[in-house]
N, CA, C and O of each residue as an XYZ file, in Angstrom:
456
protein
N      33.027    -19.153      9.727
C      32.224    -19.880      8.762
C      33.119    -20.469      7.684
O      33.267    -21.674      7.887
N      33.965    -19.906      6.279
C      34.741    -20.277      5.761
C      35.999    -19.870      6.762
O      36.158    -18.675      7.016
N      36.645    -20.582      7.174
C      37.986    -19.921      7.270
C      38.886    -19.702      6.515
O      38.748    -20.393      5.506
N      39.929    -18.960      6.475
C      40.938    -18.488      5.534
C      40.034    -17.822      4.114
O      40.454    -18.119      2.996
N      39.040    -17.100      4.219
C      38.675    -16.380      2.958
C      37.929    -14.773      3.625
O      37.255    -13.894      3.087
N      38.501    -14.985      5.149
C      38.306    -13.312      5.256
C      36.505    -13.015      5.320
O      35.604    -13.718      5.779
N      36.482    -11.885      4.756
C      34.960    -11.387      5.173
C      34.135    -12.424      4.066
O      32.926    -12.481      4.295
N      34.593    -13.219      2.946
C      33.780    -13.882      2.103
C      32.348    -14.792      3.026
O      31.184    -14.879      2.636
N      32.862    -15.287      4.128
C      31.781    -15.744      5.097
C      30.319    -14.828      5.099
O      29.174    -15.045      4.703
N      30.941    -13.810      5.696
C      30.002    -12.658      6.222
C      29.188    -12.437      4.709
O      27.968    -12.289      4.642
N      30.212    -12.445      3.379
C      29.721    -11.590      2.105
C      28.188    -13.090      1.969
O      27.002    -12.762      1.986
N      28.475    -14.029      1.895
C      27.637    -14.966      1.741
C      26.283    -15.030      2.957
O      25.125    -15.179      2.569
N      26.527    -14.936      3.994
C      25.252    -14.532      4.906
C      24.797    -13.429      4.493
O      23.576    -13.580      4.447
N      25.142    -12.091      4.064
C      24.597    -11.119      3.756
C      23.857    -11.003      2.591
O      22.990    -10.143      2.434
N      24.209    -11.948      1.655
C      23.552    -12.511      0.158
C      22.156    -12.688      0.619
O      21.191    -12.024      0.242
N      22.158    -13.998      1.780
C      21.154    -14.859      1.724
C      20.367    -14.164      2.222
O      19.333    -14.125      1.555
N      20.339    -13.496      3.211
C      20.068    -12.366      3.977
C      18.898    -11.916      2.850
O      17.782    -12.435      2.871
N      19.235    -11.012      1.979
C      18.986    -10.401      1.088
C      17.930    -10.649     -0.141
O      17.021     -9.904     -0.505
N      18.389    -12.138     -0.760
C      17.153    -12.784     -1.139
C      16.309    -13.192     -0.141
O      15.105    -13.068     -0.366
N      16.626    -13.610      0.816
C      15.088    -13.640      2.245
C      14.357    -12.602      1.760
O      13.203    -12.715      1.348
N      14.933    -11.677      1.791
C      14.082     -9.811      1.754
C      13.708     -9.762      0.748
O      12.909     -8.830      0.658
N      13.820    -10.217     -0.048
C      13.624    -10.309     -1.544
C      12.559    -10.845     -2.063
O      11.934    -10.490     -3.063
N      12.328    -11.927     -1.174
C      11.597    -13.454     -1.555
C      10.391    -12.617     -0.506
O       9.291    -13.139     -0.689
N      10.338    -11.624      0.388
C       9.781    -11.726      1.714
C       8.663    -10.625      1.069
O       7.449    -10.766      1.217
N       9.443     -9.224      0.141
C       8.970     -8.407     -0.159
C       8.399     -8.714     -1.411
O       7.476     -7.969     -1.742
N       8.769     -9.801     -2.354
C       7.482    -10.164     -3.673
C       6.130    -10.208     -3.048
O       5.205     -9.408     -3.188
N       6.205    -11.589     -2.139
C       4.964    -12.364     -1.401
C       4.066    -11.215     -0.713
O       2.838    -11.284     -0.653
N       5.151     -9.712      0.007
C       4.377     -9.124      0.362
C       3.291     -7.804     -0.826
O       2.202     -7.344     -0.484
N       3.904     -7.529     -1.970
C       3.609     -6.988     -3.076
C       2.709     -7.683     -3.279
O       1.672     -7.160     -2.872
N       2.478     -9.159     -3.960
C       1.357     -9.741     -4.204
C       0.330     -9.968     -3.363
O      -0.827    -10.252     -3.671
N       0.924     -9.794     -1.990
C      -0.532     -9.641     -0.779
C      -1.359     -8.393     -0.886
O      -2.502     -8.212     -0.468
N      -0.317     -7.310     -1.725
C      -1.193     -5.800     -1.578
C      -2.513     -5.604     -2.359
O      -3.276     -4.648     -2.225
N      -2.737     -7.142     -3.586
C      -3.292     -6.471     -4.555
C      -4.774     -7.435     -3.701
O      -5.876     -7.283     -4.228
N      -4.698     -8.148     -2.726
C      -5.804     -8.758     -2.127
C      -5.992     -7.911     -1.224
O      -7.093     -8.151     -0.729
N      -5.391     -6.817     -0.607
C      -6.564     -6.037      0.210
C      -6.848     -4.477     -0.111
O      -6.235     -3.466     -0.452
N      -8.123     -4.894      0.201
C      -8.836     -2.997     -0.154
C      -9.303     -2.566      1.151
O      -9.701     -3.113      2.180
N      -9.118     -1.437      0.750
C      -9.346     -0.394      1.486
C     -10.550      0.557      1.226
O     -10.588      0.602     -0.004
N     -11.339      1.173      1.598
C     -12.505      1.750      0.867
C     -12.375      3.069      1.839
O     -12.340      3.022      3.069
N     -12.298      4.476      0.880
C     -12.280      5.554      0.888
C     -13.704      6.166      0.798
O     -14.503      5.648      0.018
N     -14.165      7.514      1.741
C     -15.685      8.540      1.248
C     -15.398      9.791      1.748
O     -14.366     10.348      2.122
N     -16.645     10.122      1.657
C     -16.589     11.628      1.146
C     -18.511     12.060      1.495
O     -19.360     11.264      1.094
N     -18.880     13.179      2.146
C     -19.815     13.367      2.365
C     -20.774     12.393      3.121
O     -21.907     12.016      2.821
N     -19.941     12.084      4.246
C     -20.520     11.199      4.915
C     -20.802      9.719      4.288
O     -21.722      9.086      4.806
N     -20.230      9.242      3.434
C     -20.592      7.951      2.873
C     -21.312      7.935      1.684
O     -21.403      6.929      0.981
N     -22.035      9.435      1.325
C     -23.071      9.564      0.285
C     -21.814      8.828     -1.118
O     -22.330      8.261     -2.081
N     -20.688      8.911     -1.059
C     -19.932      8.643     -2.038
C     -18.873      7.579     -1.259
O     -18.273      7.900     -0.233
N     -18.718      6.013     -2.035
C     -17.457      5.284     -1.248
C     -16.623      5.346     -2.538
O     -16.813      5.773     -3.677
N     -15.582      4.716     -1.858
C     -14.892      4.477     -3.386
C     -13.494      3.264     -2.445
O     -12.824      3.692     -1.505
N     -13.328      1.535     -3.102
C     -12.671      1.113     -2.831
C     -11.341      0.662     -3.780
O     -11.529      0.321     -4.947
N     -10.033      0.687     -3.212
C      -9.449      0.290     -3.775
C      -8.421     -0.879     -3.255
O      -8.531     -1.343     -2.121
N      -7.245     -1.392     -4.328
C      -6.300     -2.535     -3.560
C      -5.326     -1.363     -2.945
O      -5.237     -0.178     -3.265
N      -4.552     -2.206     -1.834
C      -3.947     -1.483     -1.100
C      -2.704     -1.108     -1.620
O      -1.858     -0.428     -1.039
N      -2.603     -1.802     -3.260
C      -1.305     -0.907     -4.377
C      -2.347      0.419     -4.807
O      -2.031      1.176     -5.725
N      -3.672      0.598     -3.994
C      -4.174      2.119     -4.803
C      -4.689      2.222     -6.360
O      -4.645      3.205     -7.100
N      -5.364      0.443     -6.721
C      -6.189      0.517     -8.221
C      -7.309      0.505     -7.397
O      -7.593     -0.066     -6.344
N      -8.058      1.536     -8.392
C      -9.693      1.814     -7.506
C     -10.392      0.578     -8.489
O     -10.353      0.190     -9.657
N     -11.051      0.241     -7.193
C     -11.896     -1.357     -8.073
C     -13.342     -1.162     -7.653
O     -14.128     -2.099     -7.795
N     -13.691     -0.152     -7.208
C     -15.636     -0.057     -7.244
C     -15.353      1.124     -6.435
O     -14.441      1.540     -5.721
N     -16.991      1.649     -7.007
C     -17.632      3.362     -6.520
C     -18.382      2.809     -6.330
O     -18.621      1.675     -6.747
N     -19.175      3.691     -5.397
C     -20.618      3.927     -4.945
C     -21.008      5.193     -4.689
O     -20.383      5.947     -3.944
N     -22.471      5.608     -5.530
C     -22.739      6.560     -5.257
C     -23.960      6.928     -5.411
O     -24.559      6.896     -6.486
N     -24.653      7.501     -3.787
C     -25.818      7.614     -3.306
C     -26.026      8.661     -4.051
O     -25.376      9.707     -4.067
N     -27.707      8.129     -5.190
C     -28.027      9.050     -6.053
C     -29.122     10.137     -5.893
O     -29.937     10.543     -6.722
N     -28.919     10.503     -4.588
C     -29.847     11.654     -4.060
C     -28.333     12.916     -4.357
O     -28.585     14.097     -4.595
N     -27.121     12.493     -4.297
C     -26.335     13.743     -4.748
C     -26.532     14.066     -6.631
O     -25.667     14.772     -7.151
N     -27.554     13.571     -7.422
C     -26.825     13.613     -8.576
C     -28.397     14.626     -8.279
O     -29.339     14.147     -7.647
N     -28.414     15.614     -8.683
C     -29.054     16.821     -8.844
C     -28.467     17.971     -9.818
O     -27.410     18.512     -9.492
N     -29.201     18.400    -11.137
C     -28.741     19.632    -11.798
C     -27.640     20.294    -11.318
O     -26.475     20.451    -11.683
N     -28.417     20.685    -10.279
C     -27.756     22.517     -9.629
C     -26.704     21.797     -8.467
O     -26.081     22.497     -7.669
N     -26.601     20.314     -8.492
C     -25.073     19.872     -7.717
C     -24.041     19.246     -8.537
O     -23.125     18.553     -8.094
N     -24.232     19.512     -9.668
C     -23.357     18.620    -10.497
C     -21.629     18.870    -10.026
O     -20.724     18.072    -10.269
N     -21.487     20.205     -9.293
C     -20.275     20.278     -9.186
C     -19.719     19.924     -7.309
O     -18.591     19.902     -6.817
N     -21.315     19.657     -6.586
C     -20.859     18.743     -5.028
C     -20.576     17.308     -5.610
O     -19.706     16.819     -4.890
N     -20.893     16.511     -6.499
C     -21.257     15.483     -6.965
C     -19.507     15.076     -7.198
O     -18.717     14.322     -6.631
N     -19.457     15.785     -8.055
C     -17.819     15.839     -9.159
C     -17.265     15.726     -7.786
O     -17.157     14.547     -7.448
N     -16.932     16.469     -7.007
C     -16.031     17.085     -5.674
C     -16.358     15.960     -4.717
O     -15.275     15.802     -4.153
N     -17.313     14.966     -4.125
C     -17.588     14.298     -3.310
C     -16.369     12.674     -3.752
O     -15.621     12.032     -3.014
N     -16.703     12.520     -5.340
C     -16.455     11.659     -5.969
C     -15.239     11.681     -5.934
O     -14.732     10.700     -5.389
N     -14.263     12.780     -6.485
C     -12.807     12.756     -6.112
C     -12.259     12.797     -4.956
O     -11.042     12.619     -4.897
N     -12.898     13.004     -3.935
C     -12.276     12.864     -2.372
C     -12.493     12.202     -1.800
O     -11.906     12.050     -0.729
N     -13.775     11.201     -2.345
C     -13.991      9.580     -2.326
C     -12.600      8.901     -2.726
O     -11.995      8.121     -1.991
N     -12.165      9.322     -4.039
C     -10.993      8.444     -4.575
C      -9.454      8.937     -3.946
O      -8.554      8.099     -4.012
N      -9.231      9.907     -3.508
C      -8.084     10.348     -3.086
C      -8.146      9.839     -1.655
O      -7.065      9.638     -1.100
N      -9.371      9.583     -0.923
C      -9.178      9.493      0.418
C      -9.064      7.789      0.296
O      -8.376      7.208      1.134
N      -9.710      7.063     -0.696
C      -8.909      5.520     -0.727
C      -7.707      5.209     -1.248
O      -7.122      4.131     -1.142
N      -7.358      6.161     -1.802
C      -5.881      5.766     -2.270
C      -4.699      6.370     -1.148
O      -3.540      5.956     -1.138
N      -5.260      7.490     -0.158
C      -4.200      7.650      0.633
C      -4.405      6.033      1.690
O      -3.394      5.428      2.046
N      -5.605      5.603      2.013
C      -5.724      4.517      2.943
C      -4.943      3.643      2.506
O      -4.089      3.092      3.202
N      -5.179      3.379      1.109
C      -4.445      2.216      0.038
C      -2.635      2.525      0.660
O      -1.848      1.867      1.341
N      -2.608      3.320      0.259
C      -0.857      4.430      0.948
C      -0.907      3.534      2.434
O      -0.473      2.443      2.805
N      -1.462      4.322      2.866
C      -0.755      3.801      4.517
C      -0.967      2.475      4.875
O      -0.381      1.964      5.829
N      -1.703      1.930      4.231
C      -1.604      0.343      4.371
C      -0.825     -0.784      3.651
O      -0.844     -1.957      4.024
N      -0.114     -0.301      2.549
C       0.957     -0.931      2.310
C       2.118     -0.412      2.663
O       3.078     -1.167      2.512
N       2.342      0.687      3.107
C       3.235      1.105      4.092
C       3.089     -0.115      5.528
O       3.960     -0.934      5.821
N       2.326     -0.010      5.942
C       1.778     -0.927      6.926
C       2.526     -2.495      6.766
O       3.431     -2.972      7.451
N       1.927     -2.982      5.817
C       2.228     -4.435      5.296
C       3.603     -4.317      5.165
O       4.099     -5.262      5.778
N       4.748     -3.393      4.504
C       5.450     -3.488      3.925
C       6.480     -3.156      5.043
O       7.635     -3.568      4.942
N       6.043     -2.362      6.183
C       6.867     -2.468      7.901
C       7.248     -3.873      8.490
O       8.224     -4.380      9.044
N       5.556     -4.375      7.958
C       5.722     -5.825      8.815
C       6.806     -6.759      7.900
O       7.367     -7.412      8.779
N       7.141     -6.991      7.169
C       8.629     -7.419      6.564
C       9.541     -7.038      6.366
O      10.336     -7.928      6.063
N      10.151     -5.587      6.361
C      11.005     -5.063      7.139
C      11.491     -5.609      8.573
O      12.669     -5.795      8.878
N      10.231     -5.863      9.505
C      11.140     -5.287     10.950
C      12.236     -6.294     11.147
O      12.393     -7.161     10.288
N      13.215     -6.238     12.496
C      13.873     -6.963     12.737
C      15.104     -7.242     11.904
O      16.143     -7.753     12.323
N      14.762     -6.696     10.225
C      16.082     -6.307      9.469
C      16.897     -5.442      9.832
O      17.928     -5.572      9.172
N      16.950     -4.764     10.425
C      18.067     -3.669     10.658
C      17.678     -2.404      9.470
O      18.415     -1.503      9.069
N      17.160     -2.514      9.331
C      16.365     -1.234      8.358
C      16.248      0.270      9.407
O      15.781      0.240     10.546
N      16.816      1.612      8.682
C      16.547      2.385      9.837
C      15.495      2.671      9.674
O      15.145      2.531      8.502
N      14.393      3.214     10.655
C      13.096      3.163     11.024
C      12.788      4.389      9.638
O      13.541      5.344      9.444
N      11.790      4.155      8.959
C      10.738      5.092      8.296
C      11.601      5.131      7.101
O      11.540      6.141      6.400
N      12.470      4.084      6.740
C      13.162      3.652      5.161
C      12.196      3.510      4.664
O      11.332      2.880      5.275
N      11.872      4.114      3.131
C      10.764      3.737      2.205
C      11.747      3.119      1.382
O      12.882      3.571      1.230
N      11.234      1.914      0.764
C      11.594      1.230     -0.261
C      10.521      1.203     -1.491
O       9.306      1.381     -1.582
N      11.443      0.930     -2.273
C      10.767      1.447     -3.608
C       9.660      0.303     -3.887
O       9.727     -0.867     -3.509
N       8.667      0.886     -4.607
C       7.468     -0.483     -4.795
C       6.476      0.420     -5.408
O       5.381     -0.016     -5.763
């Protein structure tokens, strides 16, 4: 590529290389905050959705659980509503974030920071 400057060739493909990945992994960050994922709990009596960066953006909750003497199935349905969309939220930008990876030479199951 350059001749007479040694690996400087290679150092410059590996640059560009790099902002590709760069440029590849913004576009894919800003794709995370357009998809949700929706998490439940007790059969659906409780949803809970979030973006696939894991901000919860709407609940639902079927109000045959809100009863006195369940106030504490209610509490418990509701948080495993939200933990079970934020792990989905998890594995789906894991997901997204494979699909621009591959074909880099990345070793398989590299988490990158985000």
């Amino acid at each position: 590529m350059l001749k007479g400057l040694g690996g400087l060739g290679d150092m410059a493909k590996i640059m560009k290389q790099a902002q590709e990945m760069q440029s590849k992994m913004s576009e894919a960050q800003d794709a995370l905050d357009q998809i949700t994922v929706t998490g439940e709990a007790g059969a659906g009596l409780v949803t809970a959705t979030a973006t696939a960066k894991g901000e919860l953006t709407g609940l639902s909750i079927d109000p045959s659980i809100f009863s006195p003497d369940d106030k504490e199935v209610a509490e418990d349905l509701i948080l495993a509503a939200i933990k079970d969309a934020q792990q989905r939220a998890s594995a789906r930008a894991q997901e997204e974030m494979a699909k621009v990876t591959e074909g880099m030479g990345l070793p398989a199951g590299m988490k990158l920071p985000f």
